[in-house]
mmCIF file of the N, C-alpha and C atoms, coordinates in Angstrom:
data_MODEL
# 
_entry.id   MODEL 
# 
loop_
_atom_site.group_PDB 
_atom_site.id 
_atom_site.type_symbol 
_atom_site.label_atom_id 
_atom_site.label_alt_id 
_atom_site.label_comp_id 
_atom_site.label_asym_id 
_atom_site.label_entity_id 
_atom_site.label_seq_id 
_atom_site.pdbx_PDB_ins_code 
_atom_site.Cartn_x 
_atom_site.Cartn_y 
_atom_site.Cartn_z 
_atom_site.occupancy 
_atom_site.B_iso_or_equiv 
_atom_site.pdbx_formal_charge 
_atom_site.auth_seq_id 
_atom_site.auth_comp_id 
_atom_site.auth_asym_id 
_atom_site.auth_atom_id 
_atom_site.pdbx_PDB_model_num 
ATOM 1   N N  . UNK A 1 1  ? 166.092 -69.270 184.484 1.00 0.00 ? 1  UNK A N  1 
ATOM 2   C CA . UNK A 1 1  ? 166.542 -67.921 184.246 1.00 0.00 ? 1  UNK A CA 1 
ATOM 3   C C  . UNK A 1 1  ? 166.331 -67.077 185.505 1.00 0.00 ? 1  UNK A C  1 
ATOM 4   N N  . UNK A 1 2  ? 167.491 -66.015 185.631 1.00 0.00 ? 2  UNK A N  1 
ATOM 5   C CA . UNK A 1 2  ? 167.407 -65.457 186.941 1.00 0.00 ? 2  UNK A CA 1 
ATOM 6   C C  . UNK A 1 2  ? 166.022 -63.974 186.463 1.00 0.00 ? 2  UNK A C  1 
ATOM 7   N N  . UNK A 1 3  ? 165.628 -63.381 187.791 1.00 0.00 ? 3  UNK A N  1 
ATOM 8   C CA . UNK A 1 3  ? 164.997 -62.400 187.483 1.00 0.00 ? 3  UNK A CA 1 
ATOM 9   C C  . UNK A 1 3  ? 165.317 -60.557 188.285 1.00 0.00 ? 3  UNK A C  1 
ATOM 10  N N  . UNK A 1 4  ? 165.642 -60.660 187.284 1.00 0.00 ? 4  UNK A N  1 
ATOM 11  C CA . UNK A 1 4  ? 166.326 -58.949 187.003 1.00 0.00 ? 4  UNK A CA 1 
ATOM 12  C C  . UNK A 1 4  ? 165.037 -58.010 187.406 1.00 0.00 ? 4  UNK A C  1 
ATOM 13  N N  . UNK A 1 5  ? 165.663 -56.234 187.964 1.00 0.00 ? 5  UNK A N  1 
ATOM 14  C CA . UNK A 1 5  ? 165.046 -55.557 188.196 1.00 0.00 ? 5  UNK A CA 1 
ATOM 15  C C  . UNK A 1 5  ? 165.783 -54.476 186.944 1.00 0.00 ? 5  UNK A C  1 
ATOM 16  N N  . UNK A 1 6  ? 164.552 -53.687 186.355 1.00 0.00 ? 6  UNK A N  1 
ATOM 17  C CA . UNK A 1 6  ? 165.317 -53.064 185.080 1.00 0.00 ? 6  UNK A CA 1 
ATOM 18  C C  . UNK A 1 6  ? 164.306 -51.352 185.233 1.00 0.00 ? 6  UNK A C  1 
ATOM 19  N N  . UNK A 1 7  ? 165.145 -50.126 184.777 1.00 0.00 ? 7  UNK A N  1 
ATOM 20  C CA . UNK A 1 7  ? 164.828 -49.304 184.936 1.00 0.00 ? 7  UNK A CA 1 
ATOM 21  C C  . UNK A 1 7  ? 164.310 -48.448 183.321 1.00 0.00 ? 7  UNK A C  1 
ATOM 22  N N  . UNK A 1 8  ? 163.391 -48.266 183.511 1.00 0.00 ? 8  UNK A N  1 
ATOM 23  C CA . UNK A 1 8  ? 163.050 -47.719 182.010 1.00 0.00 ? 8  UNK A CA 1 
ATOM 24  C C  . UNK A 1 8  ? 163.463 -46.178 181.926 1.00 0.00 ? 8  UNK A C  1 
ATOM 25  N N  . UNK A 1 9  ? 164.294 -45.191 181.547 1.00 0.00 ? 9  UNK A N  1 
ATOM 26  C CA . UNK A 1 9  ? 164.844 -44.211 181.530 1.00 0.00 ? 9  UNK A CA 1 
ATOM 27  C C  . UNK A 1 9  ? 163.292 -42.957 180.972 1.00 0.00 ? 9  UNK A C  1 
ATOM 28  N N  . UNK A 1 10 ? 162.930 -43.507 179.783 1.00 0.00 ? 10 UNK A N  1 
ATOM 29  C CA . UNK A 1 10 ? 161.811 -43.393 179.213 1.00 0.00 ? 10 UNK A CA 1 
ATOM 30  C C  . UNK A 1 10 ? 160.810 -42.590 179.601 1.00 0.00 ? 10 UNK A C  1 
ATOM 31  N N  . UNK A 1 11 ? 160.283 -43.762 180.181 1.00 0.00 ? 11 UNK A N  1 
ATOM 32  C CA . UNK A 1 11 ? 158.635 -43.583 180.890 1.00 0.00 ? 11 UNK A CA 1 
ATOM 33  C C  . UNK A 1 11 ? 158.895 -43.848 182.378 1.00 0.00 ? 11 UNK A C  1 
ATOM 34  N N  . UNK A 1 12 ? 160.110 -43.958 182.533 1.00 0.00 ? 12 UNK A N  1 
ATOM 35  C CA . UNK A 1 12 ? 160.149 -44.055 183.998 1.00 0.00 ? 12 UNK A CA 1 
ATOM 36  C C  . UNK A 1 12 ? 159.828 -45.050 185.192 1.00 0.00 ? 12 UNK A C  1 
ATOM 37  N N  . UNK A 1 13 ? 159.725 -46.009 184.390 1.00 0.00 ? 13 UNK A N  1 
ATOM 38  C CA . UNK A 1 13 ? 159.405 -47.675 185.513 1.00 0.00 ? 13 UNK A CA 1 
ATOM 39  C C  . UNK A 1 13 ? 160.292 -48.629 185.307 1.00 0.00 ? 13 UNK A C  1 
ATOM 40  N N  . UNK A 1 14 ? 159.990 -48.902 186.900 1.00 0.00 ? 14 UNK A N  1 
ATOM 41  C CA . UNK A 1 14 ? 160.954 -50.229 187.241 1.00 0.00 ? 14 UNK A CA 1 
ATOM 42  C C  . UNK A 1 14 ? 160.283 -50.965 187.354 1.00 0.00 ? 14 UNK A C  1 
ATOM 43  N N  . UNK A 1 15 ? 160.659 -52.139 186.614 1.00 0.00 ? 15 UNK A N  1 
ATOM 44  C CA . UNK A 1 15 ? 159.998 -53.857 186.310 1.00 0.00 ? 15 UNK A CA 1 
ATOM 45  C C  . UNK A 1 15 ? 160.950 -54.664 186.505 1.00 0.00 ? 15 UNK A C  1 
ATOM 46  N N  . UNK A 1 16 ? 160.260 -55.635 187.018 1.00 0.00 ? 16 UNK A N  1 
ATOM 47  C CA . UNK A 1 16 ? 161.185 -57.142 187.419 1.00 0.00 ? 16 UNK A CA 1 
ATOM 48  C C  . UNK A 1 16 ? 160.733 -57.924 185.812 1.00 0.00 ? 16 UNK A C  1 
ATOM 49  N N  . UNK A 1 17 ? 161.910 -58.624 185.711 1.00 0.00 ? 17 UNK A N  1 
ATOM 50  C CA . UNK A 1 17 ? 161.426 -59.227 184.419 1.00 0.00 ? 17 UNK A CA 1 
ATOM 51  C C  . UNK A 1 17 ? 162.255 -60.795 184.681 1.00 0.00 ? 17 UNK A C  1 
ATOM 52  N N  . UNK A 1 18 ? 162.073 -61.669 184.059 1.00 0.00 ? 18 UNK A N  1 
ATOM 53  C CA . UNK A 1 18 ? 163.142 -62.982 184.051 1.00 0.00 ? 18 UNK A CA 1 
ATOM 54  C C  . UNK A 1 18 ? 163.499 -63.045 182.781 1.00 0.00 ? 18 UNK A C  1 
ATOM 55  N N  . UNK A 1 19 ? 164.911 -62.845 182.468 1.00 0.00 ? 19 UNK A N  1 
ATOM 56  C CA . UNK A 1 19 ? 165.467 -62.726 181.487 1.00 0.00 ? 19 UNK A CA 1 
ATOM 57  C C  . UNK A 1 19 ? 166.961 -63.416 181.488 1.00 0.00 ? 19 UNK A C  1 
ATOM 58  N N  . UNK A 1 20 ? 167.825 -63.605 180.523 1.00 0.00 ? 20 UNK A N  1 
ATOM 59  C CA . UNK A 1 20 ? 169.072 -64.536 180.273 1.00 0.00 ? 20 UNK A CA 1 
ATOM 60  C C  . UNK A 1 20 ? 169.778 -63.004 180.948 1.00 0.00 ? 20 UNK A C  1 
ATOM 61  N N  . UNK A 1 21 ? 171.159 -63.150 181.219 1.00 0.00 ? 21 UNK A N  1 
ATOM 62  C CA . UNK A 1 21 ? 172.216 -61.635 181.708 1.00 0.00 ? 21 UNK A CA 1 
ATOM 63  C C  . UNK A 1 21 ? 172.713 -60.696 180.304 1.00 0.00 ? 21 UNK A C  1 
ATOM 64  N N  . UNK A 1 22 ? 172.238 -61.976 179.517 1.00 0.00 ? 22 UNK A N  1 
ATOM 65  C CA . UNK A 1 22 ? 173.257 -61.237 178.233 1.00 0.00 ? 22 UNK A CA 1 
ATOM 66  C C  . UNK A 1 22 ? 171.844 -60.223 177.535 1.00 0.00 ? 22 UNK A C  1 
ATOM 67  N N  . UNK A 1 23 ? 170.373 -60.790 177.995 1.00 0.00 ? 23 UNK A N  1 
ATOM 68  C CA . UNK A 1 23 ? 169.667 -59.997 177.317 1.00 0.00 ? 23 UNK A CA 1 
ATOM 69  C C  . UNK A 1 23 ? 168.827 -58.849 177.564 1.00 0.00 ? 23 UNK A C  1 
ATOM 70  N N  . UNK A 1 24 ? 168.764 -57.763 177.022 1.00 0.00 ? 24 UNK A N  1 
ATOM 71  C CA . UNK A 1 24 ? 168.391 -56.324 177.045 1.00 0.00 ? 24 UNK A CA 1 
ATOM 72  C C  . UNK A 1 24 ? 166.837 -57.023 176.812 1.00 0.00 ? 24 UNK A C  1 
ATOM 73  N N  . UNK A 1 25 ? 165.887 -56.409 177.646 1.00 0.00 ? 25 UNK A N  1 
ATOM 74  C CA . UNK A 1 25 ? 164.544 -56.491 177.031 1.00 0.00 ? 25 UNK A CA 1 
ATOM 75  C C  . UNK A 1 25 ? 164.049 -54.950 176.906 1.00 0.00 ? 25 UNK A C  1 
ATOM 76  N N  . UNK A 1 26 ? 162.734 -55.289 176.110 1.00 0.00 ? 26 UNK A N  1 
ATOM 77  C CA . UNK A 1 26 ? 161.943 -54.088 175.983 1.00 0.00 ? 26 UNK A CA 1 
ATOM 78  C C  . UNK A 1 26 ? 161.153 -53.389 176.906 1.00 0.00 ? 26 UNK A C  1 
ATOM 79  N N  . UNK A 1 27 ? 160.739 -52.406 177.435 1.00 0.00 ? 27 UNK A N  1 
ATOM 80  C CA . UNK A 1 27 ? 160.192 -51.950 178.420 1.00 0.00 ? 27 UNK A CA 1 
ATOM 81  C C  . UNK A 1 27 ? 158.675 -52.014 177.691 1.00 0.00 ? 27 UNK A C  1 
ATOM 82  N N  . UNK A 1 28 ? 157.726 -52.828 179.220 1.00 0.00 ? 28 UNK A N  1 
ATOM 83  C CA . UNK A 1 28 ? 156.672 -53.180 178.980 1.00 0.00 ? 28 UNK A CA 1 
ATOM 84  C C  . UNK A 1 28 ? 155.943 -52.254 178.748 1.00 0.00 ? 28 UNK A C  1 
ATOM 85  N N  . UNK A 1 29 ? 156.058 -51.348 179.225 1.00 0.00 ? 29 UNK A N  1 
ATOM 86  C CA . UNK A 1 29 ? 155.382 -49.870 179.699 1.00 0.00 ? 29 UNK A CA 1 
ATOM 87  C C  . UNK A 1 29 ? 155.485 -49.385 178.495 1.00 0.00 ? 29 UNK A C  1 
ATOM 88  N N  . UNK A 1 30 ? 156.673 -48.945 177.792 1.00 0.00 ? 30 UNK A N  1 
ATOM 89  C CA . UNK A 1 30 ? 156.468 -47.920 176.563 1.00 0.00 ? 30 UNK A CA 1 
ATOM 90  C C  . UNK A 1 30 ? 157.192 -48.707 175.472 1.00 0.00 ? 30 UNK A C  1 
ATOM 91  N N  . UNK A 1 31 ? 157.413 -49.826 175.896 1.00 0.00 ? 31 UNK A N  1 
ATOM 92  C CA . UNK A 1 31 ? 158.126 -50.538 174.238 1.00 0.00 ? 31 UNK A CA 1 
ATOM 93  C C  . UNK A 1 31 ? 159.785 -50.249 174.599 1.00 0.00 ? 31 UNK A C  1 
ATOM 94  N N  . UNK A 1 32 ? 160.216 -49.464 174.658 1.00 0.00 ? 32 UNK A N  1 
ATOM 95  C CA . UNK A 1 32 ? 161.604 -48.526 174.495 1.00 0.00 ? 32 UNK A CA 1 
ATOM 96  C C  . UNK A 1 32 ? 163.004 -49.915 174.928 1.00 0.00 ? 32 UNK A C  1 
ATOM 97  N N  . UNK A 1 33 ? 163.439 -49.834 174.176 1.00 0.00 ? 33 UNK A N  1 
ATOM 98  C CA . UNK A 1 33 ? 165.156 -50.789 174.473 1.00 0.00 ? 33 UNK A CA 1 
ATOM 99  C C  . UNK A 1 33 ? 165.883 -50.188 174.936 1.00 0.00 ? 33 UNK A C  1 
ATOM 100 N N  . UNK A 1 34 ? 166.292 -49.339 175.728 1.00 0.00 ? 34 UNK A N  1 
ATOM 101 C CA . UNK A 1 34 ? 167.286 -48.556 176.776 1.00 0.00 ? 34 UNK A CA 1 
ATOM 102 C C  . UNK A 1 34 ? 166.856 -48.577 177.937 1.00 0.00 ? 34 UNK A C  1 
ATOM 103 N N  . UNK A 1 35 ? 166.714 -50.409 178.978 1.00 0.00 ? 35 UNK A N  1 
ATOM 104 C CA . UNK A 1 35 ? 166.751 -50.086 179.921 1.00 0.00 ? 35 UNK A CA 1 
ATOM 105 C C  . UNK A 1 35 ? 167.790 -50.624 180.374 1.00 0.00 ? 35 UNK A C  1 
ATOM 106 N N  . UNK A 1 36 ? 167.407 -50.132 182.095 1.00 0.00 ? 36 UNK A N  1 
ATOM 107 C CA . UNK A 1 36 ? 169.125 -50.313 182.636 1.00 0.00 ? 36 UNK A CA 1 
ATOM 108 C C  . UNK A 1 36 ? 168.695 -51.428 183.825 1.00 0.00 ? 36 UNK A C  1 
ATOM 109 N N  . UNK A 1 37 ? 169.787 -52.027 184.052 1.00 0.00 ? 37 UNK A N  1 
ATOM 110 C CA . UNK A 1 37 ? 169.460 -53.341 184.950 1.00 0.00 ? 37 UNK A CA 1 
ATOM 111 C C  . UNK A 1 37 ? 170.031 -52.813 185.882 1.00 0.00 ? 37 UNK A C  1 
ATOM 112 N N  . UNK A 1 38 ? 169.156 -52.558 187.301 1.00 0.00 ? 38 UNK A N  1 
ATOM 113 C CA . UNK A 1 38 ? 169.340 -52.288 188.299 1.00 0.00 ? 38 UNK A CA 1 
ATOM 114 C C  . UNK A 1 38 ? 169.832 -53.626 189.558 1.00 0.00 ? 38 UNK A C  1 
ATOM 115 N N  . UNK A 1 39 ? 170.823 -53.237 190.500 1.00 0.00 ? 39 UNK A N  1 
ATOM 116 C CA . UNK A 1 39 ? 171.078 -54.322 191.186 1.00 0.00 ? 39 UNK A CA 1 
ATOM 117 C C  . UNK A 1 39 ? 170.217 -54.704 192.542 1.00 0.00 ? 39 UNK A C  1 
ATOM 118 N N  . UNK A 1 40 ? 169.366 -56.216 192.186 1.00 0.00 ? 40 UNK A N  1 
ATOM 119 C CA . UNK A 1 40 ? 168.287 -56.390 193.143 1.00 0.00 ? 40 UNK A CA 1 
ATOM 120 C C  . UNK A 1 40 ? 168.864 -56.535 194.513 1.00 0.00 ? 40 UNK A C  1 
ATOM 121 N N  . UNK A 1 41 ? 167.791 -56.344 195.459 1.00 0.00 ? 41 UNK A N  1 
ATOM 122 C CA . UNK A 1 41 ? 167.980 -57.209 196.520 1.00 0.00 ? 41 UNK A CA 1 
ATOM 123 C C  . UNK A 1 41 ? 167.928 -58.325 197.124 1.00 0.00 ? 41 UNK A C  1 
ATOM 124 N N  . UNK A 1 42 ? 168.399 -58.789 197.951 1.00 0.00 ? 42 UNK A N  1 
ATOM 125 C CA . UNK A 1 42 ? 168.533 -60.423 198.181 1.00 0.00 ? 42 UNK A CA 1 
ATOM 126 C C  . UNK A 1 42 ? 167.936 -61.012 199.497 1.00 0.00 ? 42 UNK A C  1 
ATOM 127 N N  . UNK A 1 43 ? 167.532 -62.099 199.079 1.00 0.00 ? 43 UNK A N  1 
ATOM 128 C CA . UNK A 1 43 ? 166.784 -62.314 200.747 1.00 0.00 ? 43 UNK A CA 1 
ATOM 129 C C  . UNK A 1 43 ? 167.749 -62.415 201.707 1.00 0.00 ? 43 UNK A C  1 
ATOM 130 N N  . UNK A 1 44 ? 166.881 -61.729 202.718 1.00 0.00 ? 44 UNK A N  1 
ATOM 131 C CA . UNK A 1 44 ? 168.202 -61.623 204.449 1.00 0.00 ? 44 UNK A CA 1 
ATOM 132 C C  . UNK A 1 44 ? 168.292 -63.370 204.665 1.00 0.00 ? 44 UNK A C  1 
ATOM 133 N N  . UNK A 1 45 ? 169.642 -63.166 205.169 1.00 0.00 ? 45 UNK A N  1 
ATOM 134 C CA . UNK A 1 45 ? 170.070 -65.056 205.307 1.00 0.00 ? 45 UNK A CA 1 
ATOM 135 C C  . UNK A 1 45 ? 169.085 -65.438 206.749 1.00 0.00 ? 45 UNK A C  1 
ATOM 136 N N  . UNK A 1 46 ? 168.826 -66.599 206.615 1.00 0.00 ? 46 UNK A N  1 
ATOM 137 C CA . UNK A 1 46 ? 168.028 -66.684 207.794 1.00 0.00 ? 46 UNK A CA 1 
ATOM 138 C C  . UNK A 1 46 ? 166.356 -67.063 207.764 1.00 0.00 ? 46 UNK A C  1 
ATOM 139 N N  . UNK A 1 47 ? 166.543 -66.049 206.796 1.00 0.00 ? 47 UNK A N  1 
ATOM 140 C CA . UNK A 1 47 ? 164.553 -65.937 206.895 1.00 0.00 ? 47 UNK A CA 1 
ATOM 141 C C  . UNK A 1 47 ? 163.972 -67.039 205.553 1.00 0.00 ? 47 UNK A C  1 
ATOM 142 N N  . UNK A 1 48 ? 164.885 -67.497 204.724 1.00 0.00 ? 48 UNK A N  1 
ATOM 143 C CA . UNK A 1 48 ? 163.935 -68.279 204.066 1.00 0.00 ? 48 UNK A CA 1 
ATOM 144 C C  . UNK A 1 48 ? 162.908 -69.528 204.764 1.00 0.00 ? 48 UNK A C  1 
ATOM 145 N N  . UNK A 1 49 ? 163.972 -70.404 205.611 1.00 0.00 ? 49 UNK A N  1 
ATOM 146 C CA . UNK A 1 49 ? 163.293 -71.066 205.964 1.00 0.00 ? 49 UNK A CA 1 
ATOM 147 C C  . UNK A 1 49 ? 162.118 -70.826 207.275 1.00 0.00 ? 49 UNK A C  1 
ATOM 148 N N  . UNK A 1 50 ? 161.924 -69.828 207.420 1.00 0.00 ? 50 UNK A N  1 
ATOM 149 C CA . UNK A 1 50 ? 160.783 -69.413 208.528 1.00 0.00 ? 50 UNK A CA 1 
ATOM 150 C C  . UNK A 1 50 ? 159.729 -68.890 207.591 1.00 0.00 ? 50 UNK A C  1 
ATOM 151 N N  . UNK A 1 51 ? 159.633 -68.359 206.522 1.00 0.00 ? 51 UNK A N  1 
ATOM 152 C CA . UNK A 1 51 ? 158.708 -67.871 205.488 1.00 0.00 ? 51 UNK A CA 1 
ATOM 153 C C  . UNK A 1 51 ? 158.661 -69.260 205.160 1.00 0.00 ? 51 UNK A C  1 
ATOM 154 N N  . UNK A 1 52 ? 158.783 -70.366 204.361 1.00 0.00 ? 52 UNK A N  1 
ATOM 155 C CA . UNK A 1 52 ? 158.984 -71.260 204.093 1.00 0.00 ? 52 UNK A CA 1 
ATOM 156 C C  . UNK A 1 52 ? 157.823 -72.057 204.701 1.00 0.00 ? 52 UNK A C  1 
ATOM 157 N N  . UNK A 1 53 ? 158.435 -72.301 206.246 1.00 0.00 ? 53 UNK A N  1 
ATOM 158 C CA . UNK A 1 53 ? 157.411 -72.772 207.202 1.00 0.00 ? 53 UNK A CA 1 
ATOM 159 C C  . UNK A 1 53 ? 156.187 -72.272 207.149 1.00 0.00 ? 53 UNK A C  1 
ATOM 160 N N  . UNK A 1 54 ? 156.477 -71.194 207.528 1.00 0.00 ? 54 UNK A N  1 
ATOM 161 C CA . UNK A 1 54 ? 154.874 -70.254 207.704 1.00 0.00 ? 54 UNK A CA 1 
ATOM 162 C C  . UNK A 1 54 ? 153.840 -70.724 206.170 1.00 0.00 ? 54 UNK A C  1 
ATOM 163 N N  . UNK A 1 55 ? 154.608 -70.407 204.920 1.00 0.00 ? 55 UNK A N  1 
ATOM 164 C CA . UNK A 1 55 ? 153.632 -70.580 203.764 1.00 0.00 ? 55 UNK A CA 1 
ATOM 165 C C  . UNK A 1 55 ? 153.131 -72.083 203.656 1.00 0.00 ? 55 UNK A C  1 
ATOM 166 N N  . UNK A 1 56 ? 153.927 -73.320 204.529 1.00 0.00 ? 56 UNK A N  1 
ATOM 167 C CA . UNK A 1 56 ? 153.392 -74.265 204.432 1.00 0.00 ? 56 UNK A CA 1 
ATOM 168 C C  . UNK A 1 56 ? 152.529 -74.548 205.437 1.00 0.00 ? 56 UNK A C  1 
ATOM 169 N N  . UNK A 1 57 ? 152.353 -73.805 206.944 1.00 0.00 ? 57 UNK A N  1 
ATOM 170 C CA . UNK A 1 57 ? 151.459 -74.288 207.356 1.00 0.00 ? 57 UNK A CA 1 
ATOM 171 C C  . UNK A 1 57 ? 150.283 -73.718 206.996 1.00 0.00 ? 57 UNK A C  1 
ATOM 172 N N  . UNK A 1 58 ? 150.018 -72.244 206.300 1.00 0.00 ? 58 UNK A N  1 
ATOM 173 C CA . UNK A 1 58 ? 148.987 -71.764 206.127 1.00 0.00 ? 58 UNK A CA 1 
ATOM 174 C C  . UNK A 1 58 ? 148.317 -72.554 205.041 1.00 0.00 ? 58 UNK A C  1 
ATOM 175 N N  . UNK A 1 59 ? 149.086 -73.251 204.003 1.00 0.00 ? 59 UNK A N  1 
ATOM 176 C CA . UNK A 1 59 ? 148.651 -73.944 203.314 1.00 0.00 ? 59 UNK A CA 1 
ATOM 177 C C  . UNK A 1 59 ? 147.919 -75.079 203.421 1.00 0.00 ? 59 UNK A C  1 
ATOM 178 N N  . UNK A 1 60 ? 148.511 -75.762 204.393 1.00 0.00 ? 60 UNK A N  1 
ATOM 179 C CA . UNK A 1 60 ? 147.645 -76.906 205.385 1.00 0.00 ? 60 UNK A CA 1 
ATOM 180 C C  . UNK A 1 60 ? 146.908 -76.810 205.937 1.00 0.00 ? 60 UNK A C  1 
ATOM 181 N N  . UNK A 1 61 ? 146.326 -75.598 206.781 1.00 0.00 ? 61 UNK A N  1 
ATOM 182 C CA . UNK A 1 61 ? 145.422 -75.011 206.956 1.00 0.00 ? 61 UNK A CA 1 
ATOM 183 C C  . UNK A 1 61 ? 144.276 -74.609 206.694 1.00 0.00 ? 61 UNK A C  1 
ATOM 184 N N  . UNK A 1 62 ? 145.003 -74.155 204.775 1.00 0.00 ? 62 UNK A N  1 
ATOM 185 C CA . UNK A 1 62 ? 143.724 -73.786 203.820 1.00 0.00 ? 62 UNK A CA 1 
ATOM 186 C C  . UNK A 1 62 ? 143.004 -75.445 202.591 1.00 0.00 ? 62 UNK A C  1 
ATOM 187 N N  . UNK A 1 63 ? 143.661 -76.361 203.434 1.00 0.00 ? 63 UNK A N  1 
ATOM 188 C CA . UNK A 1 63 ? 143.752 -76.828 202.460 1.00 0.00 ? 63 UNK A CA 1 
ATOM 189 C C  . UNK A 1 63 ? 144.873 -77.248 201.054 1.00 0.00 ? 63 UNK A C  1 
ATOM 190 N N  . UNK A 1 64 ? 145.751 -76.800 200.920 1.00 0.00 ? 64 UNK A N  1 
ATOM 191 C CA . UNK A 1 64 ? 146.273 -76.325 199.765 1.00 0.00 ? 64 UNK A CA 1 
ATOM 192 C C  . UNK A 1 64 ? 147.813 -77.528 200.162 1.00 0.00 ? 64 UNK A C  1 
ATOM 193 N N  . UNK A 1 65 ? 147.931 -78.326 199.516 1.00 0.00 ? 65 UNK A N  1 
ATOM 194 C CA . UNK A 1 65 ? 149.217 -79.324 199.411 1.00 0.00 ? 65 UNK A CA 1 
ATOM 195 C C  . UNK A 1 65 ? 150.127 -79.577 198.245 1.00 0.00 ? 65 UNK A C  1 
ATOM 196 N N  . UNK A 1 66 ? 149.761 -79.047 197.242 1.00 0.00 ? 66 UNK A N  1 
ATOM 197 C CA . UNK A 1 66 ? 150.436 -79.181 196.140 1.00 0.00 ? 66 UNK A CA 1 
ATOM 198 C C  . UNK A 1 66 ? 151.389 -79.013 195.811 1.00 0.00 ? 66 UNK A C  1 
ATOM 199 N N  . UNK A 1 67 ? 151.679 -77.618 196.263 1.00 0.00 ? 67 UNK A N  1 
ATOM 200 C CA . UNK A 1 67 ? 153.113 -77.393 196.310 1.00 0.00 ? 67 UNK A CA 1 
ATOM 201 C C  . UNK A 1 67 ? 153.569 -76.912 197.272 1.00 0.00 ? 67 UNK A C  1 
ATOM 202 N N  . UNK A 1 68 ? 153.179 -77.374 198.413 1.00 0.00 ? 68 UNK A N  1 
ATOM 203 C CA . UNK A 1 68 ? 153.851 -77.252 199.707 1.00 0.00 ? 68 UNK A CA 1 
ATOM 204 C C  . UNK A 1 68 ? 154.402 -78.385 200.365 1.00 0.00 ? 68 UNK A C  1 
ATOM 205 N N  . UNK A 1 69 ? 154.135 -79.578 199.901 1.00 0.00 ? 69 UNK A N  1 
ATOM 206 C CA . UNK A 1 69 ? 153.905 -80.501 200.994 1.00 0.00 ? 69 UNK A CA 1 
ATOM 207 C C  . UNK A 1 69 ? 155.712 -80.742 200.620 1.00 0.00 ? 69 UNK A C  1 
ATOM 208 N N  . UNK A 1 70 ? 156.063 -81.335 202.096 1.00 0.00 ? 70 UNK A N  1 
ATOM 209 C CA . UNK A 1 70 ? 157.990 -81.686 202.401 1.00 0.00 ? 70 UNK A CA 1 
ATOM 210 C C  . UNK A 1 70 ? 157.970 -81.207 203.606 1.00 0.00 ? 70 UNK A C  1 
# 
């Protein structure tokens, strides 16, 4: 499931949530079903695989292979 950025009209917060497209959720904050799905941003092309790198060598570093190692 993709993950949506949603605006609570309400109480006034924006939450990322992972949800289906077809479904409205409840706002965590005050309960309320009228929020609005705001359009996220996307990673700049380019940079995944240098973040990528970086989180795997720090991981090797710390120790940590589990879900880094490739």
């Amino acid at each position: 499931m993709p993950i949506y950025d949603f605006h609570c009209p309400k109480c006034d917060t924006v939450t990322e949530l992972m949800v289906r497209y077809s479904d409205t959720p409840a706002c965590p904050s005050c309960g309320s079903m009228k929020m609005d799905r705001l359009v996220s941003a996307i990673a700049p092309a380019g940079k995944s695989a240098e973040i990528r790198k970086s989180w795997r060598a720090r991981a090797a570093r710390e120790g940590h292979t589990s879900n880094f190692a490739g």
